[in-house]
N, C-alpha and C positions, 0 to 999 in steps of 0.2 A: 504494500500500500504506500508508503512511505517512495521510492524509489520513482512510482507509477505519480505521486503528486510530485515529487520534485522534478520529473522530465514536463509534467502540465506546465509549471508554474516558468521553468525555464524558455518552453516554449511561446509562453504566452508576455515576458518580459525581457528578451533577448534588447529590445531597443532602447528600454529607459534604466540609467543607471540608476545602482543601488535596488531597484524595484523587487526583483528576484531577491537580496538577501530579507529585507523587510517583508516579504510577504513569507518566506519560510520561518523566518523567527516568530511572526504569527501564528502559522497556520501551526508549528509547532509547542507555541505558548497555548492556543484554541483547546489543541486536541487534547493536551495533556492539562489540562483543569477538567477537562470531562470526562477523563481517564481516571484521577482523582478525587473530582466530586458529583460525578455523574454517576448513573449507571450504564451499565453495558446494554447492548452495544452501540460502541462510539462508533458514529461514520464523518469521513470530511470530505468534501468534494470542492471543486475549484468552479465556479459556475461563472457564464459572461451574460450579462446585460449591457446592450449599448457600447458605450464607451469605459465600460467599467469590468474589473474582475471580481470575484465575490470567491469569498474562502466562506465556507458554511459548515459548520462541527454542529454534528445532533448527537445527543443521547437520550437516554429514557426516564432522566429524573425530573418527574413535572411541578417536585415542590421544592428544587430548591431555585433559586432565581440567581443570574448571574451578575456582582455586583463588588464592585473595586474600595477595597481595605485599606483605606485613607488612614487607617491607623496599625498599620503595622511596620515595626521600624526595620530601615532600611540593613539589607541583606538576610533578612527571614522569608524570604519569597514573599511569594504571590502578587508579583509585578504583574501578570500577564495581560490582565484585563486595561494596563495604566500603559505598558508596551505597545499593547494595539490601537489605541486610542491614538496614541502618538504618530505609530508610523503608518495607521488607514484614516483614508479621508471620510470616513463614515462607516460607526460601528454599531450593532444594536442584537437585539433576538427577540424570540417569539416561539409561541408554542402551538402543535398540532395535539389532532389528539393523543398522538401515542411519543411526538418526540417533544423535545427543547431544543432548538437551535441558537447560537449564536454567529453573528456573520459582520466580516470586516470587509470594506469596498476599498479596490486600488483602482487608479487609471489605467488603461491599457494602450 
């Protein structure tokens, strides 16, 4: 899985610098909070809208909400959700009936 997104993500940002490391440190901070405080099974997929790319991590925990730890000091983790924020131009989630998704938007 891992191998199969980073050949997408490559493909899909060969032209603007930096875009490909910023979107894997993403997709990689995404998947692993929902690896951690999701349930199984985690999926990610790389989706395009328009002029935009979309990293989307679903899991199956419909009560817990995904939401950035303004107060935990610095080097104890769980930067992830303050990492994405930073390096996507638009970040949010939403839920189906049976997943939680959250999802970070690049330019492409």
């Amino acid at each position: 899985m891992r191998a199969a997104l980073r050949e997408a993500i490559e493909t899909h940002t060969a032209e603007v610098d930096d875009l490909f490391d910023k979107m894997a440190v993403v997709a990689t901070e995404l998947a692993t909070n929902a690896l951690r405080h999701g349930l199984p099974p985690t999926e990610v997929r790389l989706l395009r809208e328009d002029d935009h790319l979309i990293i989307d991590v679903a899991d199956h925990d419909l009560g817990t909400l995904p939401e950035v730890d303004a107060d935990r000091p610095l080097g104890a983790g769980g930067l992830g959700l303050q990492l994405t924020k930073t390096f996507a131009i638009d970040v949010g989630w939403y839920r189906t009936e049976a997943t939680k998704h959250v999802w970070a938007s690049f330019p492409s």
